[in-house]
Residue, then its C-alpha position, 0 to 999 in steps of 0.5 A: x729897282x733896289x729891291x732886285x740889286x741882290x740878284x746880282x749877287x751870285x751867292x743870292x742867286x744859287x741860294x733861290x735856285x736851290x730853294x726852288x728846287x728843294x720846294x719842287x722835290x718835296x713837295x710837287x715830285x710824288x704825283x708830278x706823273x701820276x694823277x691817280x693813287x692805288x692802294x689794294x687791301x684784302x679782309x678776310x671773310x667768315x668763310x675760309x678762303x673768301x675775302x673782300x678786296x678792296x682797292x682805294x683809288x685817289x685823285x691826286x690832281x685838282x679836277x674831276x676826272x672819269x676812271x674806269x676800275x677793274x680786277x685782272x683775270x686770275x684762274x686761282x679767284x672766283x668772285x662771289x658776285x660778279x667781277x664787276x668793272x667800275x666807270x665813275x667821276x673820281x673828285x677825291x677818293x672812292x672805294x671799290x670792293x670786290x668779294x673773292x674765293x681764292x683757291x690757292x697763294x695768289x695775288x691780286x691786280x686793281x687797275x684804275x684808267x682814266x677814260x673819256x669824261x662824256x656822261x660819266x662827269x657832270x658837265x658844269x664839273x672843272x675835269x681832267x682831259x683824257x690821258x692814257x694813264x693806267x695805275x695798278x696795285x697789287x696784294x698777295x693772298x695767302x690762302x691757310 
């Protein structure tokens, strides 16, 4: 009982309270809303007007969760092999790479959803459950 008299304190009490908050903004705000990370980044290629794109998606919770990752359409790309749509179990950080021909400045979209876990996540993994959540990140090309 002694040890909480100094919460009756008012200074002692506004001192914890700010404290909390500090700690929540720093530390727990950046990903608070957002359970996945995108960064898009284009190499070019040996060939003029061809690059790979790559779009790095993280999981920025504590539990497996199945994500679907695709490409916008864009009439200034044409992809080399296919403008393939991903669906895996994202744990921690997954690349995914597309080769493109770009026929004028444009820009790229990646876009990672999280969908349904249901034969796409082992079933003994801890996952996320389902959210409408949709992250994008986008690149400009410039064409020389």
């Amino acid at each position: 009982m002694a040890s909480l008299r100094m919460f009756y304190h008012p200074r002692a009490v506004v001192h914890l309270l700010i404290l909390c908050l500090v700690l929540e903004t720093a530390y727990g705000q950046g990903n608070w809303n957002n359970p996945l990370s995108l960064d898009m980044n284009i190499s070019p290629m040996k060939k003029a007007n061809q690059f790979t794109a790559t779009l790095q998606v993280r999981n920025n919770v504590a539990q497996c969760m199945a994500v679907k990752v695709s490409t916008e359409n864009n009439p200034n790309i044409k992809y080399l092999s296919s403008q393939a749509i991903y669906t895996s179990c994202l744990c921690s950080v997954n690349n995914y790479f597309w080769d493109i021909q770009v026929s004028s400045n444009t820009a790229l979209q990646g876009k990672a959803e999280v969908v349904p876990a249901k034969g796409i996540c082992p079933d003994d993994e801890n996952v996320f459950p389902e959210t409408s959540y949709t992250g994008t990140a986008t690149q400009k090309i410039i064409v020389s």
